[in-house]
C-alpha positions in Angstrom: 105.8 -73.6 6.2 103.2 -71.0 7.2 101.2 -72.6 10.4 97.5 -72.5 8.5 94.2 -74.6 8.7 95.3 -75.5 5.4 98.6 -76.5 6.2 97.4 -78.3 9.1 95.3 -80.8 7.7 97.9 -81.0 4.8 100.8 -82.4 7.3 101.5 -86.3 7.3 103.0 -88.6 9.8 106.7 -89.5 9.5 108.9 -92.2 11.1 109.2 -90.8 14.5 106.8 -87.7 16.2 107.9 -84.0 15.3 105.9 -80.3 15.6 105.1 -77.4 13.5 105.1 -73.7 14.0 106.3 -73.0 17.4 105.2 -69.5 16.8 104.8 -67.9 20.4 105.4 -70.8 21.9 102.5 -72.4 19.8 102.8 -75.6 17.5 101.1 -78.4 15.9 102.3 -81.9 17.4 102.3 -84.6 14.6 102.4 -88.1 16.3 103.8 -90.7 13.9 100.7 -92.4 14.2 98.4 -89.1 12.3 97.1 -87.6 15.6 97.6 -83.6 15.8 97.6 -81.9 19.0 98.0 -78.0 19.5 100.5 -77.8 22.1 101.7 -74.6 23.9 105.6 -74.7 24.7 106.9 -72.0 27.9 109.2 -72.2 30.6 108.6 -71.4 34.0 110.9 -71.5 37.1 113.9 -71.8 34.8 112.6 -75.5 33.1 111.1 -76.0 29.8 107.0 -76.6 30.2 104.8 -78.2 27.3 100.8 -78.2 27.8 98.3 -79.7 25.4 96.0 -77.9 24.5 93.7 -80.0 22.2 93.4 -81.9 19.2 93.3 -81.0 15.6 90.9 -80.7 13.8 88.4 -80.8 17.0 90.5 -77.6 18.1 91.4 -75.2 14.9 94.4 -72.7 14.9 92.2 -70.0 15.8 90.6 -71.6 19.1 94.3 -72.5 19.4 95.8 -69.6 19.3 93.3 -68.2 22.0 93.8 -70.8 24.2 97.5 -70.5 24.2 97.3 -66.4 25.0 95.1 -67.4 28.0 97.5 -70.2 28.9 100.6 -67.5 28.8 98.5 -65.3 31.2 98.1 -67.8 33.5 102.2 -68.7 33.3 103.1 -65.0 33.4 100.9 -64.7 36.5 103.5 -64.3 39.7 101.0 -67.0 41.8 101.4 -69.5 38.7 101.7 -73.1 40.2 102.2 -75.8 37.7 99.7 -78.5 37.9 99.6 -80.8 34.8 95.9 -81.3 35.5 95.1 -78.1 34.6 93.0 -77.1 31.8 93.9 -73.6 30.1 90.2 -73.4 28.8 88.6 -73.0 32.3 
């Protein structure tokens, strides 16, 4: 399935969490209890990494999409040091 707005809001909850898309490291987090979250998947220093980086539909797959580019510029930087507290956005 094609990761669109329309596709989005057409995905349902199953019996245990699962995600959509992963294209570019980007997917669509369905928790088994109907929230979506946009979440960025990369690995740095040799472990995989997973940042959050809203909620759908507050957040839609175009914001998304932005957000993970500038969160992949800030991994690929050489100075990058992992905090979880950090927000991709700022």
């Amino acid at each position: 399935m094609a990761l669109t707005d329309a596709a989005a809001k057409q995905v349902k909850p199953k019996a245990s969490n699962y995600s959509l898309g992963k294209t570019g490291g980007l997917s669509l987090f369905v928790a088994k209890n109907r929230s979506k979250a946009w979440h960025f998947r990369f690995s740095l220093r040799e472990q995989q990494q997973r940042i959050c980086l809203g909620s759908y539909p507050e957040i839609p797959r175009k914001e998304a999409r932005q957000l993970r580019d500038q969160a992949r510029s800030w991994v690929e930087r050489p100075d990058t040091c992992f905090r979880i507290d950090c927000d991709p956005r700022s």
